[in-house]
N, C-alpha and C positions, 0 to 999 in steps of 0.2 A: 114579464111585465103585467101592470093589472090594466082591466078595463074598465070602463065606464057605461051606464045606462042611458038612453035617454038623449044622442047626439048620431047626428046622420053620418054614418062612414058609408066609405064606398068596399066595393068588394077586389078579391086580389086578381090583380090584372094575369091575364092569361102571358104577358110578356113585351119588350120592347122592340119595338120593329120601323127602321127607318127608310124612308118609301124617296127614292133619287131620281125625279124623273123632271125634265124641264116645260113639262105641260100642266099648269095651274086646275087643269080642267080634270086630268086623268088622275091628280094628287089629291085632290076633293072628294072622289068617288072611289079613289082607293081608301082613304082615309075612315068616309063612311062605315063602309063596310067591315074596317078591321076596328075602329072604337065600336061599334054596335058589339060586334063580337067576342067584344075585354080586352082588347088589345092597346096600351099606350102607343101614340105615333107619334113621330119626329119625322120633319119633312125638309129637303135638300133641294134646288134647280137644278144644280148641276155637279160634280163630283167634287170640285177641288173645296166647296163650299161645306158638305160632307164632310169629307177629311178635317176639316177646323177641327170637328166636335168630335172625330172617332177615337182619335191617342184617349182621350181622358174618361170618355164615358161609353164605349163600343156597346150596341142592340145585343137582343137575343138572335135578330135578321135582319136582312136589309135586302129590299127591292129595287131591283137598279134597270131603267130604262138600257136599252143597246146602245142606241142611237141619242148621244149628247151634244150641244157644244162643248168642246175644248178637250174633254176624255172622255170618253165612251164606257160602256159599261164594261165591258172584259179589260178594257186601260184601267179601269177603277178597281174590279178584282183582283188584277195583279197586282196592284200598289196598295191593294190589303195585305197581300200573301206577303210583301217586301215589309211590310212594316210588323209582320210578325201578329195580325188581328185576322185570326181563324171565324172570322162572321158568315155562317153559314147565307149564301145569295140566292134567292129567286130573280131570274131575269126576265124581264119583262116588253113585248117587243113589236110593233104596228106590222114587220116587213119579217113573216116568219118564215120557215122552209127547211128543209132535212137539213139542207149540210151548217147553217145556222145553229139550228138544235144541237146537233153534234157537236160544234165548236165551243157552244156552252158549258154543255154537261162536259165534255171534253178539260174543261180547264177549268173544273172544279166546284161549279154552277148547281148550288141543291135541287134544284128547280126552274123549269122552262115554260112561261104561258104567253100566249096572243094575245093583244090586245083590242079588243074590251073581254078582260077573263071571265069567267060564269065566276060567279059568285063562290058556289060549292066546292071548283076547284082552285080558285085562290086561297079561299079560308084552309083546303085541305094542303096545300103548299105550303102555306107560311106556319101552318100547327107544324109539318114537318120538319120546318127548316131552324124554328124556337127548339123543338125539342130536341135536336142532333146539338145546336149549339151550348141546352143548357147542359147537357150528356157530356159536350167539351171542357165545358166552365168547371163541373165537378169534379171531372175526374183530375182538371190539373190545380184545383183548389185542396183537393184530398192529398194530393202528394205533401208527404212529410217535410217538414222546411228545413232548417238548416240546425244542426244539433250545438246545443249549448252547452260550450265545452269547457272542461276545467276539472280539477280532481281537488282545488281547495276545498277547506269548509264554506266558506261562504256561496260558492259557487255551487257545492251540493245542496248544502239547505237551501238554493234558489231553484234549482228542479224538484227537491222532493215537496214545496210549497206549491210551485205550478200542477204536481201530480195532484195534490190534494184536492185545490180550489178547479183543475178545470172542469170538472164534470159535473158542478153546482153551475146554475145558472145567476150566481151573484155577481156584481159590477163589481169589476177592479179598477185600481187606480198601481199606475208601475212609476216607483217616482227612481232618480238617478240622474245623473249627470248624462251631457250628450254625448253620442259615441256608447255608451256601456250595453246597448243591445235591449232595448226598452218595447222594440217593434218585435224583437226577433222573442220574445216573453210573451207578446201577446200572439204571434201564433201559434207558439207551442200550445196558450190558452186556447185556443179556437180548434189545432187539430186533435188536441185529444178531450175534445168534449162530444158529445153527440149531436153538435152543428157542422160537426169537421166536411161532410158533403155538402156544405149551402154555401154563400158567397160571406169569403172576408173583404170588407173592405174600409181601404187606409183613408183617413182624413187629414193633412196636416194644416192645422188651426191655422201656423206661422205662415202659409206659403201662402194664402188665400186671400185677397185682400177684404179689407172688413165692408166693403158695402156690398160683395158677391157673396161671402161664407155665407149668410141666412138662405139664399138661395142654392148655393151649392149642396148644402145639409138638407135641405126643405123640399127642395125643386121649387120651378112656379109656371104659373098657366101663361100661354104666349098672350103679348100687349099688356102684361100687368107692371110693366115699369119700362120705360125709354133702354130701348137694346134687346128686350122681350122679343124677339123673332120669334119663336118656337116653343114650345112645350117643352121643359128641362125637366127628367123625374130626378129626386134630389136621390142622397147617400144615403140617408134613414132607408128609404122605401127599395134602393138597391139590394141592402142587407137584409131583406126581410126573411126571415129563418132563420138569418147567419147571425154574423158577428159585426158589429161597428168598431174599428177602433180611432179614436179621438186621440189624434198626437199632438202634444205641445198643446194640452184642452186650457193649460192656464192663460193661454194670448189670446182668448176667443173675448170677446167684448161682452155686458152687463146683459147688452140686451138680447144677444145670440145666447146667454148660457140659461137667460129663463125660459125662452124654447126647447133647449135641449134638457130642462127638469118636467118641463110637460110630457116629453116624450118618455123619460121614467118613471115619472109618475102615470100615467095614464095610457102608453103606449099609444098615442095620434099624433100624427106629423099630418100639418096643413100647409104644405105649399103657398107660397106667396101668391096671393089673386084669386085663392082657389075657395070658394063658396064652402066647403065641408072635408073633415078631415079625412085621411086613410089610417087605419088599427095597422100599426105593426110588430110582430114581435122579434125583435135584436137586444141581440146580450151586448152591452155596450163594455168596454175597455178601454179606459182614457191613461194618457201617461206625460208626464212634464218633467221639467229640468227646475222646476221652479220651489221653492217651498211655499206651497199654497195657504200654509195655516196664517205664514203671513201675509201673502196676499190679502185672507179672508178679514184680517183686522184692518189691513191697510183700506179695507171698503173695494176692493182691485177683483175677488174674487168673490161667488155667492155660497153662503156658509150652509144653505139648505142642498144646494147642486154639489157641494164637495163632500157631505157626509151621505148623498145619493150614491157619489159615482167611488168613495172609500171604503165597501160594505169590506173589502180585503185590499189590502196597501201591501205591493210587495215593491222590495228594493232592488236594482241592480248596481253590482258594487262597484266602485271605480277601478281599474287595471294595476291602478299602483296601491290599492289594498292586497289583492290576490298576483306580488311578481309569479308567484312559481307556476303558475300559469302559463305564462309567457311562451316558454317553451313548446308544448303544446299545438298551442294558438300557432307559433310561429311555422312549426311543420303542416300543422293542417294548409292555413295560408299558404304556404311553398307551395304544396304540390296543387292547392286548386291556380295561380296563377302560371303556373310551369306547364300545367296542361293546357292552360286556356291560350297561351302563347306560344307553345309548341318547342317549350324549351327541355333541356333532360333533369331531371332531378337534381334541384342544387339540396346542400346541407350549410348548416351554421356553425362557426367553431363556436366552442367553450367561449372564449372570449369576446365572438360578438353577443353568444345570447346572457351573458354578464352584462354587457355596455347596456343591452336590451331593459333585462331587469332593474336597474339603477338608475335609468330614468324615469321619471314621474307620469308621463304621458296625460298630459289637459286634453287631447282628445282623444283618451282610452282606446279601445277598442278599436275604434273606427282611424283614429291615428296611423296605430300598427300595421294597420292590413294595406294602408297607401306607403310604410317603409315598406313593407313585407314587399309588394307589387312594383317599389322603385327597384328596389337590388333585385329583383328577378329578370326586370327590362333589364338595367343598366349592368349589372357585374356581370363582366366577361367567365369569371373564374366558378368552376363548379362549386369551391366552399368559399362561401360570403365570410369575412373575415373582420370586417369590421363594416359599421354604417354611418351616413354622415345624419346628426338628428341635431332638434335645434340647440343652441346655445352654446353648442361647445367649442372646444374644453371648459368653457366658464360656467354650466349649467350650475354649479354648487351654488354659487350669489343668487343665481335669479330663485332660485329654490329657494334658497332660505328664506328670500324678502318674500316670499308668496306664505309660506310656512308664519311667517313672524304677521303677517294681517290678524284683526282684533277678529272678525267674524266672519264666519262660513261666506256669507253673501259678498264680502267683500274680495275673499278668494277666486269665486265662483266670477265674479265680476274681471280679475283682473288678469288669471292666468285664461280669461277666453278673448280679453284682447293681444296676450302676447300673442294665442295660438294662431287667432284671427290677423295679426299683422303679417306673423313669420309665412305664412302661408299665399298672405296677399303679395309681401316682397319678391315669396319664391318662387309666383305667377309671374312677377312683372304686374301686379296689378291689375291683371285681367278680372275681374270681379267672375266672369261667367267658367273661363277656366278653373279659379281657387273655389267655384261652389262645387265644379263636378270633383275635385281633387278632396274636396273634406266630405261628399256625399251629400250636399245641403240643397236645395232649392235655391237658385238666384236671389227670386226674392227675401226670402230669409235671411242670408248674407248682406242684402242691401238695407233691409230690418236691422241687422243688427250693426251694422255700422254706422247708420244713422244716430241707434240708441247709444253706441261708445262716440259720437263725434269722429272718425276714423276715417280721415282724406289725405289723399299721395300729397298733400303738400304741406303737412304737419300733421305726422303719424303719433 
């Protein structure tokens, strides 16, 4: 990214560290001393208040009182361990004593101080406790993701493109239908570039509502707008080193996407509220379902932001371009669900992965691997022999009439409300069960049923 002369940035924070203790007084003078020192801080009363904010944005550390109302600091450390967020903790503590210490470090605790800590060795704790967790963050950001498989042509000329373009730090845009593996493209982009050790991190445009996304991408300084409690650092300044990737960048609104061409242009993200910007450098990766060029005419998308983030436009194909695929996909899937469930190696006759290939599949990829994962729960029998998938036996009619539409968009528009119905029925209508069953974010789903008109009382 380039820079600019002649504009106050701030410098890079030494890390994020959230400070849990329910005395106003000892959160002030903690605070102190770790922004003095570079430090961003996020501050909690009490644990469960904490927890709001950890699932989606977890510290480099976190400083946690012993003694709370309602959970305590070791109840708080184990309901990180339970939630699977490895945040390395210094605890922090008025009433200290041998066998106290011990039960800290004991269960997992990077660090032990008395309160009011010296200075020297608080700073020297918390440097330690950023650094072991950013040591965590890489080395499980650096693990290889998940291989893109297929032995078509299409499928090969989509990895030997990703080989090309990742080790350039030019912006891509990954266009494709939903479901075809558009996120699973952009890490391949990330880990084999030479960001592959900094942080990747996902955006999706669709799931964020549009008066939080500026903030969410930005951050903002706490009291800069009604619900401001606290310091938020946004997803730009997250990524800084790494990689951003922008999903579903064509639902972001007019006035979010000219922020996010400043940030290509110029590489500064200004936080909402916040007097001056921070320089960051992120290789951005944006990817939609949308065809953005006509967005760009419709006035819907910004034609300067779309030839920023299209320097390389790669495509993932749809599943019923590449059936011979199928099979493949379908053994890998097997055995990762077979193991996750602790069942014994099922196989697929000839004639389910025929029924397989001969359907269209509107939600590709991501489709299959929810049949793949129902017949491994459900069929009793070691070889799956046949699967129930939608429309059948009549699938031919609804094909055709989808096939017989005048244009792409109208396609696109109307086998995602079959997919979108057959899935909401085959919940029972549960809205929150048919998101986790298609992989989508709640609110996405409720997005987009709004946009097709699509209510249990005329579907």
């Amino acid at each position: 990214m380039g820079t600019t002369t002649g504009c106050t940035t701030m410098g890079p924070m030494e890390g994020r560290v959230l400070i849990v203790d329910d005395d106003p007084g000892v959160r002030k003078v903690l605070r102190r001393i770790l922004t003095g020192a570079g430090y961003a801080v996020e501050e909690a009363e009490e644990a469960f208040q904490a927890l709001d904010s950890l699932d989606s944005n977890p510290p480099d550390a976190a400083l946690l009182d012993i003694k709370m109302p309602g959970m305590d600091g070791l109840g708080l450390m184990e309901n990180l361990r339970q939630r699977g967020l490895e945040i390395p903790v210094v605890i922090l503590t008025g009433h200290g004593d041998e066998f106290t210490s011990g039960q800290c470090l004991e269960a997992g605790a990077a660090g032990y101080l008395t309160k009011p800590p010296d200075r020297a060795d608080l700073l020297l704790a918390v440097r330690g406790a950023v650094a072991q967790g950013r040591v965590a963050r890489e080395l499980d950001e650096a693990v290889e993701p998940s291989p893109l498989l297929g032995d078509s042509s299409s499928i090969r000329r989509l990895r030997e493109e990703i080989a090309r373009v990742a080790p350039s730090h030019a912006t891509v845009m990954v266009e494709g239908e939903s479901g075809t593996g558009k996120e699973l493209v952009a890490r391949r982009l990330h880990h084999l570039s030479d960001r592959a050790r900094r942080p990747f991190i996902r955006v999706n445009s669709a799931a964020i509502p549009e008066e939080l996304i500026e903030s969410e991408l930005f951050g903002h300084e706490k009291g800069s707008f009604t619900g401001a409690h606290r310091r938020q650092i946004g997803k730009f300044v997250q990524a800084d080193g790494g990689t951003i990737f922008l999903d579903e960048v064509g639902d972001m609104s007019l006035k979010t996407q000219a922020k996010v061409l400043r940030v290509l242009q110029d590489g500064e993200v200004e936080p909402v509220g916040a007097g001056s910007p921070f320089q960051v450098d992120v290789r951005v990766i944006a990817a939609t379902n949308k065809d953005l060029m006509s967005e760009v005419k419709a006035g819907a998308f910004r034609e300067d932001l779309f030839y920023r983030l299209a320097v390389v436009m790669l495509r993932t194909p749809p599943l019923r371009d590449h059936p011979e695929d199928i099979r493949l996909l379908v053994e890998h899937l097997t055995e990762i669900f077979c193991r996750e469930y602790n069942r014994r190696l099922k196989t697929w006759s000839d004639e389910a992965l025929d029924q397989l290939a001969r359907y269209p599949w509107p939600g590709n990829v991501r489709e299959l691997k929810n049949v793949v994962e129902r017949a491994v729960i459900m069929e009793l029998e070691e070889v799956v022999e046949r699967v129930g998938l939608p429309s059948e036996p009549d699938a031919g009619s609804g094909v055709d009439a989808l096939l017989n539409l005048a244009t792409l968009q109208e396609f696109q528009r109307e086998s995602e409300i079959a997919y979108l119905l057959h899935n909401l029925e085959k919940n029972a209508w549960n809205v929150a069960a048919t998101a986790r069953a298609i992989g989508t974010p709640r609110s996405n789903l409720y997005k987009k049923m709004r946009a097709y008109d699509i209510h249990r009382e005329k579907p």
